[in-house]
C-alpha positions as CSV (number, residue, x, y, z in Angstrom):
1,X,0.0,0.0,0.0
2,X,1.4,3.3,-0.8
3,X,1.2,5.8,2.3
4,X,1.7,8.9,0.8
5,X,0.9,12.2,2.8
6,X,-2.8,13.1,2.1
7,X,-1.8,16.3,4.3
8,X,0.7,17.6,1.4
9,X,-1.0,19.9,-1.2
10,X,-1.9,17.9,-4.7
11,X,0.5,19.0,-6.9
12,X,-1.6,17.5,-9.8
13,X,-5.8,17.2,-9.9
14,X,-7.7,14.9,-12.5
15,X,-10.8,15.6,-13.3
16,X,-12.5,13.1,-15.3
17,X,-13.8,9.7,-15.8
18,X,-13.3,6.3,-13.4
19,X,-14.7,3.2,-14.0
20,X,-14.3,-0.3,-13.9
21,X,-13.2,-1.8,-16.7
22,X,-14.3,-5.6,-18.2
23,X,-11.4,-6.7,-20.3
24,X,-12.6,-9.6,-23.0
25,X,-8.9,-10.7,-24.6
26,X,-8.3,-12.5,-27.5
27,X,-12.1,-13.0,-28.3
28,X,-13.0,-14.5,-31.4
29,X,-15.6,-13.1,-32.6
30,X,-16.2,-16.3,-35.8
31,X,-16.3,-18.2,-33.2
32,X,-19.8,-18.7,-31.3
33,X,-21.6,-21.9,-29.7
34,X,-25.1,-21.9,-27.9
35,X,-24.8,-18.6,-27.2
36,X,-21.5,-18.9,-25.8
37,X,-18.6,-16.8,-27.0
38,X,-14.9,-18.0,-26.2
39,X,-12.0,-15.5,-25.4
40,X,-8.5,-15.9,-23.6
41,X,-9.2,-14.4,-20.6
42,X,-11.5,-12.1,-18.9
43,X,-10.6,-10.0,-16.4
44,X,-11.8,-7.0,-13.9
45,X,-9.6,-3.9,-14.0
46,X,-9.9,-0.3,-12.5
47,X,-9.8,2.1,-15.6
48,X,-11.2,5.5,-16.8
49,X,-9.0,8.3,-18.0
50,X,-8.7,9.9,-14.3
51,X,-8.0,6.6,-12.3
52,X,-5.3,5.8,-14.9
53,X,-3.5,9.2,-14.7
54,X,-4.1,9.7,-11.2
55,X,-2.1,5.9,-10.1
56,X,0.4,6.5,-12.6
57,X,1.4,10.0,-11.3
58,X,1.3,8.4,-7.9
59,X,3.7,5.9,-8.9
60,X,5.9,8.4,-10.5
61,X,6.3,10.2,-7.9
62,X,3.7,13.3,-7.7
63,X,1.1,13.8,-5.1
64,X,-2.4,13.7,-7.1
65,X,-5.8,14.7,-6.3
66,X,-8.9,12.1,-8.3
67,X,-12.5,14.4,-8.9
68,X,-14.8,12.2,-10.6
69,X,-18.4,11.1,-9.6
70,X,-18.8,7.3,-8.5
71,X,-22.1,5.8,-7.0
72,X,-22.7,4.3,-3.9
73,X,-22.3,0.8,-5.3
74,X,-20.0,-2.1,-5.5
75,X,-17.7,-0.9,-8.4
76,X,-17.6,2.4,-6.8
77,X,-16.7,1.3,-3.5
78,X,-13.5,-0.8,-5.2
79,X,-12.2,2.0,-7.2
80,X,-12.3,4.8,-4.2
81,X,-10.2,1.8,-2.4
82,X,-7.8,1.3,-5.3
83,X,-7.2,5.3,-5.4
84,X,-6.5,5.3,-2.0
85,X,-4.3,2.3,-1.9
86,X,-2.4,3.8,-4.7
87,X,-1.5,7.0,-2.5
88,X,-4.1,9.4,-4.6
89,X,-6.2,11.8,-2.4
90,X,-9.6,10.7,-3.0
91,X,-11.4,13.4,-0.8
92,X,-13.3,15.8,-3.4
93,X,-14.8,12.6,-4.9
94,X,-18.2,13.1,-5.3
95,X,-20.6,10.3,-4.2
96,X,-24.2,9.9,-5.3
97,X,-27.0,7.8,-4.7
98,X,-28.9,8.7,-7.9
99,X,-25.6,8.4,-10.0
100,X,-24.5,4.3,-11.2
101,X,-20.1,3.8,-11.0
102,X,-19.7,3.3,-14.9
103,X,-18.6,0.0,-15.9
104,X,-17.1,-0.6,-19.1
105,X,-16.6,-3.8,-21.3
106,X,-13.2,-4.1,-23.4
107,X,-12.9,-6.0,-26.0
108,X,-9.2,-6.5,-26.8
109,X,-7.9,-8.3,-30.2
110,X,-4.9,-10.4,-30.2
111,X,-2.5,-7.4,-31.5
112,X,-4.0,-5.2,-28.6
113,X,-6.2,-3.1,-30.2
114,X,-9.4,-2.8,-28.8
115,X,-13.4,-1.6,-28.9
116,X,-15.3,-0.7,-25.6
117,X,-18.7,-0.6,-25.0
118,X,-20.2,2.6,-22.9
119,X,-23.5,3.1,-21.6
120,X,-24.8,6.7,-21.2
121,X,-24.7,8.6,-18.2
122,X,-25.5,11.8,-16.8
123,X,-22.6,12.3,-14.6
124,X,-21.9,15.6,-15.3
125,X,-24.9,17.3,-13.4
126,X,-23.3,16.7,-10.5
127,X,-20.5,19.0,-11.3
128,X,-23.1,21.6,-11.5
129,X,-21.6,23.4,-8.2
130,X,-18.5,22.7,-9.3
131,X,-15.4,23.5,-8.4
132,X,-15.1,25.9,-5.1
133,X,-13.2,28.6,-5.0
134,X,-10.2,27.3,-3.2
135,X,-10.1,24.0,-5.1
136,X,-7.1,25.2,-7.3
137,X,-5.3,26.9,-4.6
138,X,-1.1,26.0,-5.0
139,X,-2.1,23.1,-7.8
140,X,0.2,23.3,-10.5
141,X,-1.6,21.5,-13.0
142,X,-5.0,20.3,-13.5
143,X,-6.0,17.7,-15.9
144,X,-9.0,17.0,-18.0
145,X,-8.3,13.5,-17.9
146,X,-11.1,12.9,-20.2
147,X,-12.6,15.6,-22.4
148,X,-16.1,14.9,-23.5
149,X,-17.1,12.2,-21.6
150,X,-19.0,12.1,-18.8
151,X,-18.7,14.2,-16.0
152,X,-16.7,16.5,-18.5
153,X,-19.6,17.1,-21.1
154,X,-20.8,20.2,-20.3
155,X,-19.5,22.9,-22.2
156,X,-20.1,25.6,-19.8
157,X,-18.6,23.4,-16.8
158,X,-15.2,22.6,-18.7
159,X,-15.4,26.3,-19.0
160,X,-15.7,27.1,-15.6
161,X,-12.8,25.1,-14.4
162,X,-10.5,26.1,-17.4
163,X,-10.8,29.4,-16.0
164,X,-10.9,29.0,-12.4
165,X,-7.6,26.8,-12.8
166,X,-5.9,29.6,-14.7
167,X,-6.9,32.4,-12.1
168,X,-5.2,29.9,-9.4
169,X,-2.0,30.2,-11.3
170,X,-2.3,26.2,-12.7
171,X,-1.0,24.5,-15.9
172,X,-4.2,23.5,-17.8
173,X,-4.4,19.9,-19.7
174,X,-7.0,18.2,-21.4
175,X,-7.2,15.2,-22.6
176,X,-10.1,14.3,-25.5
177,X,-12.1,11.4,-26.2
178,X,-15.0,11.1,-29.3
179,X,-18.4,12.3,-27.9
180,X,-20.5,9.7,-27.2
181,X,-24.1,11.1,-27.4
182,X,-24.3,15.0,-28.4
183,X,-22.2,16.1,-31.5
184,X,-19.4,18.4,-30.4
185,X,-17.4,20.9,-33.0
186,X,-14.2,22.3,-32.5
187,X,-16.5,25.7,-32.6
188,X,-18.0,24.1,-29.9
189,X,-14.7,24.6,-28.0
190,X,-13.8,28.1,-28.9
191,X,-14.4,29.6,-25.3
192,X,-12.2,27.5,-23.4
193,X,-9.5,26.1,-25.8
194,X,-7.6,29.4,-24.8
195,X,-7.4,28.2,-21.5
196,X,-5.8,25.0,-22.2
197,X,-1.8,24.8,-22.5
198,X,-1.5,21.3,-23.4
199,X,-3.7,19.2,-25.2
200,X,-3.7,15.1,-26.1
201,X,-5.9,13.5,-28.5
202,X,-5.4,10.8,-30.5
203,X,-5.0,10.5,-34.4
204,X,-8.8,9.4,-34.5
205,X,-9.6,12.3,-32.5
206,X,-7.7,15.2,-33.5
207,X,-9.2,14.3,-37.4
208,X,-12.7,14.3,-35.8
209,X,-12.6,17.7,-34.3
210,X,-10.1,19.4,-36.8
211,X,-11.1,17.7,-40.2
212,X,-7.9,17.5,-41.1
213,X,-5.8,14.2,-42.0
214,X,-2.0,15.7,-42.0
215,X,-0.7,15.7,-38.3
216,X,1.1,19.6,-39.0
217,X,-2.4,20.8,-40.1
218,X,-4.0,18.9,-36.9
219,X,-2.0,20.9,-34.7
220,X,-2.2,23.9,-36.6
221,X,-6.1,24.1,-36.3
222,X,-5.8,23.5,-32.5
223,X,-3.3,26.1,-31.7
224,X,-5.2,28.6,-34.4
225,X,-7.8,28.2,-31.7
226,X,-5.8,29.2,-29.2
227,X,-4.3,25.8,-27.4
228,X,-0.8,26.3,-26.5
229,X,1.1,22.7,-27.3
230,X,-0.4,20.0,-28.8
231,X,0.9,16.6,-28.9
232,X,-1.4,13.7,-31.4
233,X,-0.9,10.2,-29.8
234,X,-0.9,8.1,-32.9
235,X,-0.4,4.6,-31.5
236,X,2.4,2.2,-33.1
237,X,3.3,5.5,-35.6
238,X,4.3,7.1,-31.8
239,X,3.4,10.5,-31.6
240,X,3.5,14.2,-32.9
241,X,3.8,17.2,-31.3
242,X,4.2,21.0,-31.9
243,X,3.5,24.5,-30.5
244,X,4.2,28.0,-32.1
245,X,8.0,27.7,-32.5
246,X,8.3,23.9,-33.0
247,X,7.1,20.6,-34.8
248,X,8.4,17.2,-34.1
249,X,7.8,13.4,-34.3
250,X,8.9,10.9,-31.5
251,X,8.4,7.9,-32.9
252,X,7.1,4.7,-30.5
253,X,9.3,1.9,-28.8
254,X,9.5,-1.2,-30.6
255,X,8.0,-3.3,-28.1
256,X,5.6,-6.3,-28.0
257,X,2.8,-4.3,-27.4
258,X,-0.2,-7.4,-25.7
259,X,-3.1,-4.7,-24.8
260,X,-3.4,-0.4,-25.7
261,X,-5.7,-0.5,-22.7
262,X,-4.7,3.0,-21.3
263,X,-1.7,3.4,-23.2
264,X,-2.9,7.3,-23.6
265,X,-3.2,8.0,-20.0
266,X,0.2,6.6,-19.5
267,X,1.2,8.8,-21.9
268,X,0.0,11.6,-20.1
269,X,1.0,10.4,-16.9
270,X,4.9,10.3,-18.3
271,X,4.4,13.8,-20.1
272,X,2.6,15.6,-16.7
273,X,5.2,14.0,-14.4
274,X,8.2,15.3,-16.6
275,X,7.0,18.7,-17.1
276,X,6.7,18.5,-13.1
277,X,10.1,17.9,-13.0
278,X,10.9,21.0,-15.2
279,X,11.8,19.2,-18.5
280,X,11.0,20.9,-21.5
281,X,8.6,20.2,-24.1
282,X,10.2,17.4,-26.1
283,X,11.9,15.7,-23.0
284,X,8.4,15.3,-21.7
285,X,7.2,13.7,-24.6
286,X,9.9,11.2,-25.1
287,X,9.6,10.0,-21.2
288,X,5.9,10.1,-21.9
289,X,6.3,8.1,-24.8
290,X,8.4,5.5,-22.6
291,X,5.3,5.4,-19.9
292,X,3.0,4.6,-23.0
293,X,5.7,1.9,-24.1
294,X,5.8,-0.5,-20.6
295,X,2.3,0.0,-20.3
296,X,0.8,-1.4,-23.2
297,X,3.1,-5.2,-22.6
298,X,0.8,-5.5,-20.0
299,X,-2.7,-6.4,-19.5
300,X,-5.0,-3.9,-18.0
301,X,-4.3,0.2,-17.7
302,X,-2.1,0.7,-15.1
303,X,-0.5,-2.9,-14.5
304,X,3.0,-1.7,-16.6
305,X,4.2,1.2,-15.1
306,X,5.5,0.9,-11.6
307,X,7.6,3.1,-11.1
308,X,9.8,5.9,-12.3
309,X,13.1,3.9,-12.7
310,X,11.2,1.0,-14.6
311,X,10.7,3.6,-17.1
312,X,14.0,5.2,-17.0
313,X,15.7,1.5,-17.2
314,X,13.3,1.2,-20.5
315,X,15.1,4.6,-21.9
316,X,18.3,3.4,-21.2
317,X,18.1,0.1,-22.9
318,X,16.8,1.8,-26.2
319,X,19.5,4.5,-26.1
């Protein structure tokens, strides 16, 4: 168990999504019998965007703060536990009797890709109030650990913290996912984009909202909008970043890559923890491109990374 001072201000907050994730590997979907449908293994696994960041930042080192809404239910009850056991400050979680702990299926291929099925939720009423005045206060970065996805669907919400971060003095990250329900426009986006200093979608993603297919005019679109660095995870390509005075490509680690469950937040994770450490911009994305590297040769979100010199031995041994 990891004991780390709750009393110590968070140096890092994620806002976002935690659930519990189903993880169906190696399925074969040709393959059905009475109703039966064979995989390799299913498993249970702690996941969402927040969780993910939030125990890999522990485990690097940082003291993190996890907002999300959970229910009063089982899976609710385990993931508030596995925070906790994982040193992350679970007191601004907010608990609801009305509100169901999301639980997600994963269905993972035999090269790691994978599909997930999500149900929809209303989470993001209960962030109506949100956040208090002092919530910021001597944070140095606050993450939206997952844009667009419930609790962070509210336009006028992501808004509210964007700003209320930046008055507080704190770096300002979001990370994006595909809408699920209600279409969403990068025009959508044009009040709080500002705000933000580093941003992380995916290929998938930063083509959805920009409508663009070459990664330089990707990131152009998003920092014409006001976004201050934007780095596009693109999987096995690795990844490609670029602000107003530079453009670059780190390319991934050729590992044996079993499940991408995650591998994003990791890669966030890496990047938030080496900017913490005052790296600059293309030091952080190489060390978060090592995080996304050791997590995806394992099973489930945040079983790779364990710590900072597993990743650091990982560097070394590709230098």
């Amino acid at each position: 168990m990891n004991t780390k001072n709750y009393q110590a201000p968070p140096e890092v907050i994620c806002i976002g999504q935690v659930l519990m994730d189903c993880i169906v590997k190696g399925w074969d979907p040709a393959f059905c019998q009475e109703r039966v449908q064979t995989a390799d293994s299913v498993t249970l696994s702690p996941g969402g965007d927040a969780f993910n960041e939030s125990v890999i930042l522990s485990r690097l080192g940082h003291h993190v703060q996890t907002i999300c809404v959970l229910g009063y239910d089982l899976a609710g009850e385990m993931l508030e536990n596995l925070l906790q056991r994982n040193g992350v400050n679970t007191d601004k979680i907010i608990k609801s009797r009305q509100a169901r702990t999301p639980v997600a299926p994963l269905l993972v291929n035999a090269d790691g890709s994978r599909k997930s099925i999500n149900a929809s939720s209303h989470l993001s009423d209960f962030l109506a109030d949100f956040p208090e005045a002092s919530l910021f206060k001597d944070v140095r970065v606050v993450s939206l650990a997952s844009l667009f996805r419930a609790p962070l669907t509210d336009m006028n919400t992501i808004l509210t913290i964007c700003r209320e971060a930046k008055k507080a003095g704190a770096i300002v990250t979001a990370d994006t996912k595909l809408p699920l329900i209600n279409p969403v426009k990068i025009s959508d986006m044009a009040d709080f984009l500002p705000y933000i200093d580093y941003i992380f979608p995916n290929e998938f993603e930063a083509e959805f909202y920009t409508e663009k297919t070459d990664y330089s005019e990707m990131i152009n679109v998003l920092l014409d909008h006001g976004v201050k660095n934007v780095i596009i995870k693109a999987g096995a390509q690795g990844c490609y970043a670029g602000n107003a005075h530079e453009f670059f490509h780190v390319p991934a680690y050729p590992v044996n890559a079993v499940d991408s469950t995650g591998a994003g937040d990791n890669f966030v994770a890496g990047f938030l923890s080496s900017l913490l450490n005052g790296c600059d911009f293309q030091s952080s994305v190489r060390f978060a491109t090592a995080c996304s590297a050791v997590s995806v040769q394992s099973v489930g979100a945040v079983s790779g990374v364990t710590d900072r010199e597993q990743v650091e031995k990982l560097i070394a041994e590709f230098r």
